[in-house]
C-alpha positions, -999 to 999 in steps of 0.1 A, spaced: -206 -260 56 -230 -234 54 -255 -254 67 -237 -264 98 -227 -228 103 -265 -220 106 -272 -245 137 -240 -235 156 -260 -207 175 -291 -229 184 -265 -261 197 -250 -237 217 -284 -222 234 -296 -257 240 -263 -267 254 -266 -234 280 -301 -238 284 -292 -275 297 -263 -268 314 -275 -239 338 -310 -259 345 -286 -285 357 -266 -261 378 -304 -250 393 -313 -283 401 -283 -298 414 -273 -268 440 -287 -265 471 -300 -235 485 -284 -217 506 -303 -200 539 -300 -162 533 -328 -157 559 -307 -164 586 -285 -138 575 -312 -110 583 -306 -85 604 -270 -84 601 -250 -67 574 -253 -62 537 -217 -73 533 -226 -101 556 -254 -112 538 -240 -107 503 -209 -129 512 -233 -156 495 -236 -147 458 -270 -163 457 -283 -136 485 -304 -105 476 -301 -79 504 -331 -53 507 -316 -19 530 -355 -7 536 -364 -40 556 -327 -49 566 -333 -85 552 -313 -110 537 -334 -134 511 -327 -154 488 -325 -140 449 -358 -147 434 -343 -164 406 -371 -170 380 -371 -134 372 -347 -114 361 -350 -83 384 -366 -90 417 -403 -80 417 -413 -48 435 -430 -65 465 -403 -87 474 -377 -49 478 -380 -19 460 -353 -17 432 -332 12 444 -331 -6 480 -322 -41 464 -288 -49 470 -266 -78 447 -229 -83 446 -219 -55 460 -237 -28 489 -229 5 472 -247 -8 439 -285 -4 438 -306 -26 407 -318 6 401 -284 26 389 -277 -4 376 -303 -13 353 -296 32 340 -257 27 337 -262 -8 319 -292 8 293 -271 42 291 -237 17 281 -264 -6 257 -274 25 235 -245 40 238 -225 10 220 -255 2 200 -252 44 182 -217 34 182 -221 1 161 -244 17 139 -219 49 133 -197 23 123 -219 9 99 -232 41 81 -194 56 78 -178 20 62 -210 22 39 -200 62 31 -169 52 28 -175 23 1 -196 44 -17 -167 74 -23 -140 44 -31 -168 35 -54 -173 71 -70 -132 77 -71 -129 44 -90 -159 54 -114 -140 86 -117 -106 71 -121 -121 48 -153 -139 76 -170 -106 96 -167 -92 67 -184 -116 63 -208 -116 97 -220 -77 97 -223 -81 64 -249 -108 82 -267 -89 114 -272 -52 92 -280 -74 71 -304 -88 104 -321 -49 114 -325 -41 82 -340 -69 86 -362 -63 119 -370 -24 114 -381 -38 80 -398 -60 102 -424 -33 128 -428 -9 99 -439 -35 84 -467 -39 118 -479 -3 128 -480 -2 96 -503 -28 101 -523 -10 141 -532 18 119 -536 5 96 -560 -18 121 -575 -52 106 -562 -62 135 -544 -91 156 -555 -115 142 -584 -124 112 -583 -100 95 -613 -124 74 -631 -146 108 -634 -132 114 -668 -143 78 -679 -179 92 -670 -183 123 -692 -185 105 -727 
């Protein structure tokens, strides 16, 4: 089971991987360049168009990398989705939200560790407590145990001398 658990994540990447290079090769393209010179909202009606506001041109996204390259539009010109978002707020708000759930995670992590780590001590604590409460009810015990035995041997006459010390003195 634990075995099958470990190729779960790599089934499912080749499975995307497939998946989306058969989505690349199977759709046409679309002809954003005859969508220059209009609008951005024109142009970005097609989700596959990239509008740039400094030449006023609609192209196609460049879709073998990831942000489109500086020649092709500046990034605070280059227009995706929606007109009032530039790649370049974008790509701040996305990094400012990455590190700011990453601290968060990691918060996380060092306060349940702090937190094991005091249940841990109280628990210690808790069991020495214990302990020392069975050490000092077993002294008790003791203690009333050897006041008993001598309380017989008054009774009995057995305390004091040894009683085979007057078979020793001959």
């Amino acid at each position: 089971m634990v075995q099958l658990r470990s190729f779960i994540p790599y089934v499912l990447v080749i499975v995307f991987s497939l998946t989306t290079v058969f989505a690349q090769t199977e759709a046409p393209k679309p002809n954003c360049e005859s969508k220059s010179n209009t609008s951005c909202e024109q142009c970005l009606k097609d989700v596959s168009c990239l509008w740039c506001g400094s030449t006023q041109k609609c192209m196609n996204y460049p879709v073998k990398t990831i942000l489109p390259p500086h020649r092709v539009c500046p990034l605070a010109e280059a227009r995706w989705g929606l007109c009032w978002v530039n790649f370049q707020a974008l790509i701040i708000a996305m990094s400012v939200i990455a590190g700011i759930i990453i601290i968060a995670i990691l918060i996380c992590c060092f306060c349940c560790c702090k937190c094991e780590n005091v249940g841990s001590k109280r628990a210690e604590a808790k069991m020495d407590k214990q302990a020392d409460k069975r050490k000092t009810r077993q002294d008790e015990r003791k203690s009333e145990m050897k006041m008993r035995h001598d309380e017989i041997r008054k009774k009995y006459g057995l305390s004091g001398t040894n009683p085979y010390s007057k078979f020793e003195n001959n």
